[in-house]
C-alpha positions in Angstrom: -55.2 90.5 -19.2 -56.1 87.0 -18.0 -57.6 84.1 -19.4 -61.3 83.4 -18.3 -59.8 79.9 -17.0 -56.9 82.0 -15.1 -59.5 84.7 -14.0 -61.7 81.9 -12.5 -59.2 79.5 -11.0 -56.6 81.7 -9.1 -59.0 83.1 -6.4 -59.8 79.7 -5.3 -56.0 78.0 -6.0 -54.2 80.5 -4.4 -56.4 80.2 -1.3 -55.2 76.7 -1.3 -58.6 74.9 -2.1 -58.3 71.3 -4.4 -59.3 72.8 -8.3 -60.9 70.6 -10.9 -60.7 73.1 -14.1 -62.1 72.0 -17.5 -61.1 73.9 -20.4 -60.1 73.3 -23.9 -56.3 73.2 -25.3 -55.0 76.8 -25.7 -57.0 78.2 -22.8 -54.0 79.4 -20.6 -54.6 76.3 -17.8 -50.5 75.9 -17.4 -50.3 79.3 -16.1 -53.5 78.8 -14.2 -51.8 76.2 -11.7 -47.9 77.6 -12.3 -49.1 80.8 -11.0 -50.2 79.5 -7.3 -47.4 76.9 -7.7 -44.8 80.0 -7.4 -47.0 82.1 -5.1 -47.9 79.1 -2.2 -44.4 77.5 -2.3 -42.2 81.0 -1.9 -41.0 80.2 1.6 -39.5 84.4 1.3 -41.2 87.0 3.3 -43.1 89.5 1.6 -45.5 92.4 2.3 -47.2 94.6 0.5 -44.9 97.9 -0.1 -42.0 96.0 0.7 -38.5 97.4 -0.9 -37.0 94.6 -3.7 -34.0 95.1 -2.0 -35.6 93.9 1.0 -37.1 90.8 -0.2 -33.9 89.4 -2.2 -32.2 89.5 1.1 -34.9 87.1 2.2 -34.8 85.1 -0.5 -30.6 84.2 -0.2 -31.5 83.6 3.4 -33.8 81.2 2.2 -31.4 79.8 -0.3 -28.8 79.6 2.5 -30.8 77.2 4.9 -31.7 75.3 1.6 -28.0 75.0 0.9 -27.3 74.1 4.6 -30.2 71.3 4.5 -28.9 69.7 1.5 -24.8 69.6 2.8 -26.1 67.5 6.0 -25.4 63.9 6.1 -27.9 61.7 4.9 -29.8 64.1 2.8 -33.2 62.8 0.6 -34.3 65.2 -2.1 -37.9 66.3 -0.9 -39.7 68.3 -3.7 -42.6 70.5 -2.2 -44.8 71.0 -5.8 -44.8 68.5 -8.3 -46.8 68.8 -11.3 -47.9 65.4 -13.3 -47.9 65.4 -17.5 -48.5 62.7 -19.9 -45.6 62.9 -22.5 -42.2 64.7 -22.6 -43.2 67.7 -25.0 -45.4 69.0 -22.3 -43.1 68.4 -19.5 -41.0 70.8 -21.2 -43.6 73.1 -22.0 -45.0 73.7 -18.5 -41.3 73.7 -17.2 -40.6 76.7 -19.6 -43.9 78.4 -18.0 -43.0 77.5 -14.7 -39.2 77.9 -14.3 -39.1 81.8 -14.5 -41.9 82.5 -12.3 -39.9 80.2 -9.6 -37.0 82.1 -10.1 -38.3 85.1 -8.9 -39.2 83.0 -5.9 -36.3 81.9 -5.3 -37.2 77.9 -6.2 -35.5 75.6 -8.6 -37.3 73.2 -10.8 -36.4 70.1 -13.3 -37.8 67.8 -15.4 -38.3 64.0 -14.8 -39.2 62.1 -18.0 -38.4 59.1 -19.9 -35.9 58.7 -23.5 -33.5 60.5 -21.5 -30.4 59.4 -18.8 -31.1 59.5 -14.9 -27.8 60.9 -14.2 -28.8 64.7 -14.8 -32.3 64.2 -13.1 -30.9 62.7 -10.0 -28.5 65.6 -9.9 -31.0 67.8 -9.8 -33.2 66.4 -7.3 -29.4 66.3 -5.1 -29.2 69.8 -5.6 -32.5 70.5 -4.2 -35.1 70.9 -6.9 -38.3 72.4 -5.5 -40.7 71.7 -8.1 -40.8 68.3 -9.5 -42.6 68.2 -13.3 -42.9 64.8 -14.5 -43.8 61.7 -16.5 -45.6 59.4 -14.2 -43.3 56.3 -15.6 -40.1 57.5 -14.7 -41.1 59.2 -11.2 -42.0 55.8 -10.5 -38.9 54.4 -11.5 -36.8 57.3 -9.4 -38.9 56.2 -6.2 -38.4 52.7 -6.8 -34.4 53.6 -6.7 -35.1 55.9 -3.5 -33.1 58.5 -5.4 -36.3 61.2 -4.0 -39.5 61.1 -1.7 -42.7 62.8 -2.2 -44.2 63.0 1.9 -43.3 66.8 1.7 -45.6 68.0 -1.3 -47.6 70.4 -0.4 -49.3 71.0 -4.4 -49.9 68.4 -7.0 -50.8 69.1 -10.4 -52.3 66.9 -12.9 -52.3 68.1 -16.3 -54.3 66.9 -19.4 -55.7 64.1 -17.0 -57.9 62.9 -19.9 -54.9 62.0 -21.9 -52.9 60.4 -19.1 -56.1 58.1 -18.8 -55.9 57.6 -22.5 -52.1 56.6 -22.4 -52.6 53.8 -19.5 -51.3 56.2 -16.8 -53.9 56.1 -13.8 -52.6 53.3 -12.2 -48.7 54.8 -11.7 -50.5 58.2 -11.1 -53.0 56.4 -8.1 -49.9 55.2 -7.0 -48.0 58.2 -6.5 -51.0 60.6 -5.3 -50.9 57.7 -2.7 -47.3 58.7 -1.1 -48.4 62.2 -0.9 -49.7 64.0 2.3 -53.9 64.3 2.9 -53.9 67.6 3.3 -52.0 68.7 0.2 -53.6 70.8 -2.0 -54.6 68.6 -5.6 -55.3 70.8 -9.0 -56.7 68.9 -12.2 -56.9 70.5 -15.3 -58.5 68.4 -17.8 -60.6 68.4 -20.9 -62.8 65.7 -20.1 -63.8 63.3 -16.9 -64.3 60.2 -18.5 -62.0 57.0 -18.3 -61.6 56.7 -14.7 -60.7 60.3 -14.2 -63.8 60.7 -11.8 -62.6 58.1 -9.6 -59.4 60.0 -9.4 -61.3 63.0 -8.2 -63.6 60.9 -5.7 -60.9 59.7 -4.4 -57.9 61.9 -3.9 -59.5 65.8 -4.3 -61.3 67.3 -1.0 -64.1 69.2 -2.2 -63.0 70.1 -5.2 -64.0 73.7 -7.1 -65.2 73.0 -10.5 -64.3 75.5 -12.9 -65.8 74.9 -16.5 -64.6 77.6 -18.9 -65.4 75.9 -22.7 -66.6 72.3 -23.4 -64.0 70.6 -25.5 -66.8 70.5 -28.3 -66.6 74.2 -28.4 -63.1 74.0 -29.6 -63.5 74.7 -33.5 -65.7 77.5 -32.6 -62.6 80.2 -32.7 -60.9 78.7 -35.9 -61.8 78.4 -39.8 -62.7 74.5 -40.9 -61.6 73.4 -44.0 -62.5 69.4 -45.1 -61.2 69.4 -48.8 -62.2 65.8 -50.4 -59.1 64.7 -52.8 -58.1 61.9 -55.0 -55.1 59.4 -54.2 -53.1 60.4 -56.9 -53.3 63.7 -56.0 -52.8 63.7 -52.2 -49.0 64.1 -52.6 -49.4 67.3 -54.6 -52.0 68.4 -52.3 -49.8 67.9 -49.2 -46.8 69.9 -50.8 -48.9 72.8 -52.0 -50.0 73.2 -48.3 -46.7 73.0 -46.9 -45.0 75.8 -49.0 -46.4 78.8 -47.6 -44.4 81.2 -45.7 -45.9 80.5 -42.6 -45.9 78.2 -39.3 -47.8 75.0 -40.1 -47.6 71.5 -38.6 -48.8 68.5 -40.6 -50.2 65.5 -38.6 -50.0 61.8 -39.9 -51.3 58.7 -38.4 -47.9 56.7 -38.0 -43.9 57.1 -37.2 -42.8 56.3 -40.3 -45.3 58.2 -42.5 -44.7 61.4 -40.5 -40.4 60.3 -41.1 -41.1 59.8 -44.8 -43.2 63.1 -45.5 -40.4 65.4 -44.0 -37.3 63.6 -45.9 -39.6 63.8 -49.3 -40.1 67.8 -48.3 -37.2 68.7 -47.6 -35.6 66.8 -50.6 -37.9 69.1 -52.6 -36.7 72.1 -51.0 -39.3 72.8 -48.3 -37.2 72.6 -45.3 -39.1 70.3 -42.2 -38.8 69.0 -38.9 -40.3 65.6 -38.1 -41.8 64.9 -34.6 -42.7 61.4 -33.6 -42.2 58.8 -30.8 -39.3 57.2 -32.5 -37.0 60.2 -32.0 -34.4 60.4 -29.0 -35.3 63.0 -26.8 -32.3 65.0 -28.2 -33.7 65.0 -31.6 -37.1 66.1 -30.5 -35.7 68.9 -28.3 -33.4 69.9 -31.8 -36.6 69.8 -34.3 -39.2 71.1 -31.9 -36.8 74.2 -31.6 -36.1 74.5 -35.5 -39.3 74.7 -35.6 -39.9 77.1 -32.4 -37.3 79.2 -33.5 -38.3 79.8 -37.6 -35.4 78.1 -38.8 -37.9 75.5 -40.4 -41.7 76.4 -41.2 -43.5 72.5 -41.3 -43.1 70.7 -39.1 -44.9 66.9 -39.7 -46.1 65.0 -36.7 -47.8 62.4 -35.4 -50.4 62.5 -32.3 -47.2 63.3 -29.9 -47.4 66.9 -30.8 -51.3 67.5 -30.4 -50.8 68.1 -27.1 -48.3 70.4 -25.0 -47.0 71.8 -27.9 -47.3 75.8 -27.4 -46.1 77.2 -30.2 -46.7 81.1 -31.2 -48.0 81.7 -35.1 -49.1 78.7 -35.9 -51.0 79.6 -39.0 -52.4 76.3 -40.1 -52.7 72.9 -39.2 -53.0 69.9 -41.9 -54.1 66.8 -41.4 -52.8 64.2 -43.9 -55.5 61.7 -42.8 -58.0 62.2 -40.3 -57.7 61.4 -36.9 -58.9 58.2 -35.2 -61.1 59.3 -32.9 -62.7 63.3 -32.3 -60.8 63.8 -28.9 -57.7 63.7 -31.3 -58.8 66.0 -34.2 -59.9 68.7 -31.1 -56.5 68.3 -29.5 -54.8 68.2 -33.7 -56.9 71.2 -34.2 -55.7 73.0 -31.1 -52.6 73.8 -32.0 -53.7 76.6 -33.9 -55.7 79.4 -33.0 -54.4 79.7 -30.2 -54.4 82.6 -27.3 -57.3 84.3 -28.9 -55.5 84.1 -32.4 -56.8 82.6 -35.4 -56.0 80.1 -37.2 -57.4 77.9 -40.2 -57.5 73.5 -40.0 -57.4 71.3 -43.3 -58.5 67.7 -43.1 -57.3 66.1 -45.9 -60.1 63.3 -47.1 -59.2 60.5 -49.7 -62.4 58.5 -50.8 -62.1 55.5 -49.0 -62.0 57.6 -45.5 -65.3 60.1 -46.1 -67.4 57.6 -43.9 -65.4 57.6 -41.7 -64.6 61.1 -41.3 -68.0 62.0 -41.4 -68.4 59.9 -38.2 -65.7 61.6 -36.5 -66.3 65.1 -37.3 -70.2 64.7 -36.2 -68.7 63.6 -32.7 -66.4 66.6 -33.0 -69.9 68.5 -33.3 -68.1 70.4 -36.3 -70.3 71.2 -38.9 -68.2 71.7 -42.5 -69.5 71.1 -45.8 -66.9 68.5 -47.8 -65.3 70.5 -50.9 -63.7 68.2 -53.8 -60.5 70.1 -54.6 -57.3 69.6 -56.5 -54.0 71.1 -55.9 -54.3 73.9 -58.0 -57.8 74.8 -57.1 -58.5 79.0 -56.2 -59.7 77.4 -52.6 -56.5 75.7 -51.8 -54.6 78.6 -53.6 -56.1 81.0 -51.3 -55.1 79.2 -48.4 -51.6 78.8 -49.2 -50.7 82.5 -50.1 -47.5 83.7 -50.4 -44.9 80.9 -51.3 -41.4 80.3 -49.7 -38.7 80.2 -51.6 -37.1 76.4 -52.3 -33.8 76.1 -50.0 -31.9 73.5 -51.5 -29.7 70.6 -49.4 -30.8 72.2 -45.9 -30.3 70.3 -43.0 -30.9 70.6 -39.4 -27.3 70.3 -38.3 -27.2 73.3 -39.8 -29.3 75.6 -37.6 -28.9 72.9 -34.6 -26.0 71.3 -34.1 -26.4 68.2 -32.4 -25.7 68.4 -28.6 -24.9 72.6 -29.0 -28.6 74.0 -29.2 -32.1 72.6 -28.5 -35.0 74.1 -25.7 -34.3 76.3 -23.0 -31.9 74.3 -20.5 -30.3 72.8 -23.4 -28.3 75.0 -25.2 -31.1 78.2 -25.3 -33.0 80.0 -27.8 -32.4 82.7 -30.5 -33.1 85.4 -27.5 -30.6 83.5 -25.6 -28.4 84.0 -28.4 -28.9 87.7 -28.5 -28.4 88.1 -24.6 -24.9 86.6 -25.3 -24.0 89.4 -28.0 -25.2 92.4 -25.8 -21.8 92.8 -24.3 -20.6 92.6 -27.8 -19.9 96.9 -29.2 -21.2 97.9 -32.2 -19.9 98.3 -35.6 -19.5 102.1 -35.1 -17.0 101.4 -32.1 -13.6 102.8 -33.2 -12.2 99.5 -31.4 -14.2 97.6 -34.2 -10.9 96.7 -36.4 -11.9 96.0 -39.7 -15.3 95.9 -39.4 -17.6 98.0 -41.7 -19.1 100.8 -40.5 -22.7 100.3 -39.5 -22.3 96.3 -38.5 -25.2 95.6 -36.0 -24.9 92.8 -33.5 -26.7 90.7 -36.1 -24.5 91.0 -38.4 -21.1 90.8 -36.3 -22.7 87.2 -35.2 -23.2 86.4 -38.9 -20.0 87.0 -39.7 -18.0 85.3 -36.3 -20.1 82.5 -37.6 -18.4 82.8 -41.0 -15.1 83.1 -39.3 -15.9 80.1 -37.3 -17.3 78.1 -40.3 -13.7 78.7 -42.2 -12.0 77.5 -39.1 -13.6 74.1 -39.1 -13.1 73.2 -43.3 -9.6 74.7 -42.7 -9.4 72.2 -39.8 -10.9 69.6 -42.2 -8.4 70.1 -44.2 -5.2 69.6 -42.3 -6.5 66.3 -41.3 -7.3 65.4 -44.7 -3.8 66.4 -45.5 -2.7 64.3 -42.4 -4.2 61.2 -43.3 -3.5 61.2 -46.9 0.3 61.2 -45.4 0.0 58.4 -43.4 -1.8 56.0 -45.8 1.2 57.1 -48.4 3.8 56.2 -45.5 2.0 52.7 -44.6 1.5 51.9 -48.4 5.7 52.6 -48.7 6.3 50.7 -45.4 4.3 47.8 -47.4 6.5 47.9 -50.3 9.9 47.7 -48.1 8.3 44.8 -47.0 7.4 42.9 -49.9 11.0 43.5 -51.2 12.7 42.0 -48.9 13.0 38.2 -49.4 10.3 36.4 -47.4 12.0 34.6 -44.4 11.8 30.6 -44.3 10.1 28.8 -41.8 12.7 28.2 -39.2 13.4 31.8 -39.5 10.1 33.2 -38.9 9.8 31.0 -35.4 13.5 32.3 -34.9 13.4 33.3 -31.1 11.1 31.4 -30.1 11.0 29.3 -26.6 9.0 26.5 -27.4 11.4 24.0 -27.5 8.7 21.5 -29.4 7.9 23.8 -32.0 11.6 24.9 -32.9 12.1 20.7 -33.0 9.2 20.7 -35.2 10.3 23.1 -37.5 14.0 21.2 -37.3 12.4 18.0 -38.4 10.3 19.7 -41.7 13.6 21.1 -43.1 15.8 17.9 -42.2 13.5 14.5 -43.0 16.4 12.4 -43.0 16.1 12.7 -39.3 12.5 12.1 -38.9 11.9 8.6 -37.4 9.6 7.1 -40.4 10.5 9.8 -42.6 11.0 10.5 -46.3 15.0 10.7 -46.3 17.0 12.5 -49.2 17.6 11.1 -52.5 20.8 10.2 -52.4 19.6 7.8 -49.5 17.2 6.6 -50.8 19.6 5.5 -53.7 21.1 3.4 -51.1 18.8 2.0 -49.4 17.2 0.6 -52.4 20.5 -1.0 -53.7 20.8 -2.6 -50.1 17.2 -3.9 -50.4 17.7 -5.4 -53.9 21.2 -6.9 -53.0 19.3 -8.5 -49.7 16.6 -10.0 -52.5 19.1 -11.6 -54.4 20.9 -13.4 -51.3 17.3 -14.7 -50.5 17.0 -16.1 -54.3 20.3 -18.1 -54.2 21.8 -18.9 -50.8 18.6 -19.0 -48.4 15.9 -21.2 -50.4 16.6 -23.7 -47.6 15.5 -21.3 -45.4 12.4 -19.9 -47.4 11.4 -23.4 -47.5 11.5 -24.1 -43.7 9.2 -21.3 -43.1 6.8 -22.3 -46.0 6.3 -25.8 -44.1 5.9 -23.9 -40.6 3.5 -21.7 -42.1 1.7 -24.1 -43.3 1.4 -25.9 -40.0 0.3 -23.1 -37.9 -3.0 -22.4 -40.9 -0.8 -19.5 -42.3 -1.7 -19.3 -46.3 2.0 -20.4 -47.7 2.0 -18.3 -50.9 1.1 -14.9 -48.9 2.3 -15.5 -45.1 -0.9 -13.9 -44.0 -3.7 -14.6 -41.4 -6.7 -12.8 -40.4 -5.5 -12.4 -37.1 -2.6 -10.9 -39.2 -4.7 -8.7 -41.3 -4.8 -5.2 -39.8 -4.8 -1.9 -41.2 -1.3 0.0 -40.7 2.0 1.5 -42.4 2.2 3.1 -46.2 1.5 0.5 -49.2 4.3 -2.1 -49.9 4.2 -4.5 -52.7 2.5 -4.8 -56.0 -0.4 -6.1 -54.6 -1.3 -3.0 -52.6 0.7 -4.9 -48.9 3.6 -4.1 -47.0 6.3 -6.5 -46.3 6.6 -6.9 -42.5 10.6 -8.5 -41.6 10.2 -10.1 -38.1 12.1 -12.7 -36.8 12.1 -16.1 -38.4 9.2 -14.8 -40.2 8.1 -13.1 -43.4 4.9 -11.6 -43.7 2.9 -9.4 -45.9 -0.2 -7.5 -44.6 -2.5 -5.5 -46.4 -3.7 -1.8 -46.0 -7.6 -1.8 -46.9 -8.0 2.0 -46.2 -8.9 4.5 -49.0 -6.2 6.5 -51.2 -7.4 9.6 -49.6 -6.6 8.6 -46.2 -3.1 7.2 -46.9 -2.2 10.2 -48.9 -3.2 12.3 -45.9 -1.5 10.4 -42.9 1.7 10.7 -45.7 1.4 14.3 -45.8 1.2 14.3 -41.8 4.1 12.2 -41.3 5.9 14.1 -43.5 5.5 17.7 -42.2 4.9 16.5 -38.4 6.8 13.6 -37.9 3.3 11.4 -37.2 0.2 10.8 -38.3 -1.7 12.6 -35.2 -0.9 16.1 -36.1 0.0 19.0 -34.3 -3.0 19.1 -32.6 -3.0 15.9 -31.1 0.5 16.0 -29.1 -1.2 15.7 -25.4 -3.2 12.5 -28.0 -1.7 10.0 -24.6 -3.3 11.7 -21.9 -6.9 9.5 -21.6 -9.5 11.3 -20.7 -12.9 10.5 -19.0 -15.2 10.2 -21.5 -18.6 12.9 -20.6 -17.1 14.6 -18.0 -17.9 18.4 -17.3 -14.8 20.6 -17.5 -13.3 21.3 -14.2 -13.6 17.8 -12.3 
């Protein structure tokens, strides 16, 4: 039987007439417009009475042309519906509604949406997607890229409109209802006409057929209203003693990271949950929304992401950790429950510093509940929670959906999927069953191919446990070998090497007798000093004449006579000399003695230079003769 909403729209929608439909969340408005979606686009010939035989021939003729169009050179992806949504969740949603009802028409249809990559949408619009549902933001970006055109839509939907005005969205959505044909047919479904909305629908919608089925003030009407009043210290109590009943029940926080934090603390406790919230990949969503479609979790904590296009079946309660913001979000909240015609009951949690302000809000929600103060333990709360699921200890939700391998329909299927696999699977009493018990339903023959495949993977594991153990033993007894062996000198490690200046480098470190101003061996050095002292003593006995001439001519040309030094002479070079901290300079027919003004630190380090490089520069400073131009750019 129909909805009132689908019982009043369709006459006029699938007549082709612009629809403006009010009703509130859970009315059935997504198959209102999916319905004359399917129906006006068919491009298949049917009659009344005609054989299906008949009509599947015309729709692969269809599909042929289709397929024809698209192979020609210089094809541009051309939707003919396209249906508008404010966030991803419903995108998905109405795509689920949508996508089987086009099938039997012999259309295709995809998703366009943010969080996600472009590559799959764009190969969807390529292969000829006839019904386009999207987010406004990335339809834009698609038509900015050219990757699809929009002059051959014939119906436009806008769903929620209210919320799309809400989220900032009118402006992209003008822009695209602007691209689109006159004459195309425009249905919006929304809950209010506020924010601009009304401009939409002056401008855009051709006489439009208002159909009003509820007010959105009307929406408690159908579901029980619980506003329990709580202290602070016992909120966290209260919020776990509502979320361990056996059934379906969402929890709604104000913010990302308290909706994150309440699902790790219940799980941890052994309530499994799925989180829900705008900082999740669209991956992740897809993988908790369908734990928590599917059963394999029962809470699922959100934030104001969820309150809308999430259509979930047996939704038994809805908690709200701290009340909403404004009413239009506690009606939405509130609406995922009690849904359908079902019933369903709504707690709104109040600590005391919020009861102003929830009284405010649920007067504007015209809901009219009388404020209990409860405890965790009270019969009121007890009554609500029933029967209590049993504590599952370390679950996780790789467990029920691996990444990448499950998620919503499209995207790895559903638990019906699954069971559509199996059917070609025989049954336990098939003799060709070997070693199966007797009895073994499909069920229980994917249980235990799961098992097998479970014991595959940790044997798996294992081997490569095995195999790396065995490496890091091999590389820890390759490093052992090597730090036997005696460590090779310098001249051996640069053994085979071409660089003629560093092998000479290397040469000159292990031979400093060779070095020019080098340290040369001892027994050298021996000698050297002997020479020097024998050279002093012929200077003390059979050159005084000499020493004598030079002490006059020094003494002419303003040189100090006792030292032989200058200022012009006075210059910082060379390693200390004599006693007095100079160096004895032999040039000839004169004897001087200069002296070295610079810090120990810096002689002992251009000593250490010389004597591993052969001069004080370093081995950074070989090219030290090429001059340079001093602030000019690199590359002129």
């Amino acid at each position: 039987m129909a909805f009132p909403i689908q019982a009043d729209t369709l006459p006029d929608s699938l007549t082709g007439r612009d629809i403006l439909g009010r009703g509130r969340t859970g009315s059935g408005k997504t198959l209102a417009f999916c319905i004359p979606l399917a129906a006006r686009l068919c491009e298949a010939a049917w009659e009344p009475g005609m054989p299906m035989g008949d009509y599947r021939r015309n729709i692969k003729t269809v599909k042929a042309s289709r397929l024809a169009e698209r192979q020609a050179d210089g094809f541009m992806p051309h939707p003919r519906g396209l249906v508008l949504a404010p966030t991803r969740e419903l995108a998905n949603q109405i795509n689920d509604v949508l996508e089987p009802l086009a099938n039997m028409a012999g259309m295709t249809t995809t998703t366009v949406y943010g969080g996600v990559r472009y590559n799959r949408q764009i190969r969807d619009l390529k292969s000829g997607a006839d019904i386009v549902v999207a987010c406004p933001g990335r339809l834009e970006d698609l038509l900015r890229q050219e990757a699809l055109v929009l002059s051959d839509v014939r119906i436009v939907v806008l769903d929620e409109a209210d919320e799309m005005a809400d989220m900032g969205f009118l402006p992209p959505v003008r822009r695209i209802l602007e691209q689109l044909k006159p004459d195309a047919q425009h249905m919006l479904f929304s809950a209010t006409l506020d924010h601009g909305i009304d401009e939409v629908v002056r401008d855009f919608m051709h006489d439009p057929k208002v159909h009003s089925v509820a007010e959105p003030e009307d929406a408690a009407d159908t579901m029980e209203q619980h506003v329990f009043e709580i202290e602070k210290a016992d909120k966290n109590d209260m919020v776990h003693a509502l979320a361990s009943g056996t059934g379906k029940r969402i929890l709604f926080t104000r913010t990302k990271y308290q909706a994150k934090n309440l699902a790790k603390k219940l799980t941890q406790s052994g309530i499994p949950a799925s989180e829900l919230h705008g900082n999740l990949s669209q991956n992740q969503r897809d993988r908790n929304l369908a734990a928590f479609e599917e059963g394999d979790v029962n809470v699922m904590v959100a934030t104001d992401v969820a309150a809308r296009g999430i259509d979930v079946s047996d939704v038994e309660l809805v908690v709200q950790v701290d009340p909403p913001e404004d009413p239009k979000s506690f009606v939405h909240r509130s609406g995922r429950t009690a849904r359908a015609g079902k019933s369903g009951v709504v707690v709104t949690l109040v600590a005391p510093d919020q009861r102003r302000e929830a009284r405010r809000m649920l007067k504007a929600a015209g809901i009219d509940v009388t404020p209990v103060k409860v405890r965790h333990d009270s019969p009121e709360v007890l009554e609500l929670i029933g029967e209590k699921a049993d504590l599952v200890e370390g679950w996780s939700l790789d467990q029920t959906q691996p990444a990448g391998g499950r998620g919503r329909k499209g995207r790895g299927g559903r638990r019906g999927d699954r069971d559509k696999a199996l059917r070609h699977m025989p049954d336990a009493d098939d003799p060709t069953l070997g070693g199966s018990a007797g009895g073994e339903s499909r069920e229980e023959r994917a249980n235990r191919l799961m098992h097998q495949r479970n014991a595959m993977k940790k044997e798996r594991r294992r081997r490569r446990a095995a195999e790396r153990l065995e490496r890091a033993a091999q590389q820890a007894a390759a490093r052992d070998e090597a730090a036997a062996k005696p460590a090779p000198n310098r001249a051996e490690r640069r053994a085979g090497l071409s660089d003629p200046v560093l092998e000479r480098r290397d040469y000159l470190f292990e031979h400093p007798e060779e070095r020019r101003g080098g340290n040369p061996t001892t027994s050298q050095a021996t000698d050297d000093r002997a020479a020097r002292a024998g050279r002093r003593d012929r200077d003390r006995t059979g050159h005084r004449d000499r020493d004598e001439r030079d002490a006059r001519r020094d003494h002419g040309n303003g040189r100090d006579g006792r030292t032989g030094r200058t200022e012009r002479d006075a210059y910082r070079s060379g390693k200390g000399g004599n006693k007095s901290g100079g160096k004895r300079i032999h040039r000839k027919d004169e004897n001087r003695i200069i002296t070295d003004e610079r810090g120990e630190a810096v002689k002992r380090h251009e000593r250490r230079m010389i004597a591993k490089y052969g001069n004080a520069d370093g081995p950074r400073r070989r090219h030290s003769k090429i001059k340079r131009a001093p602030f000019r750019r690199m590359g002129r």
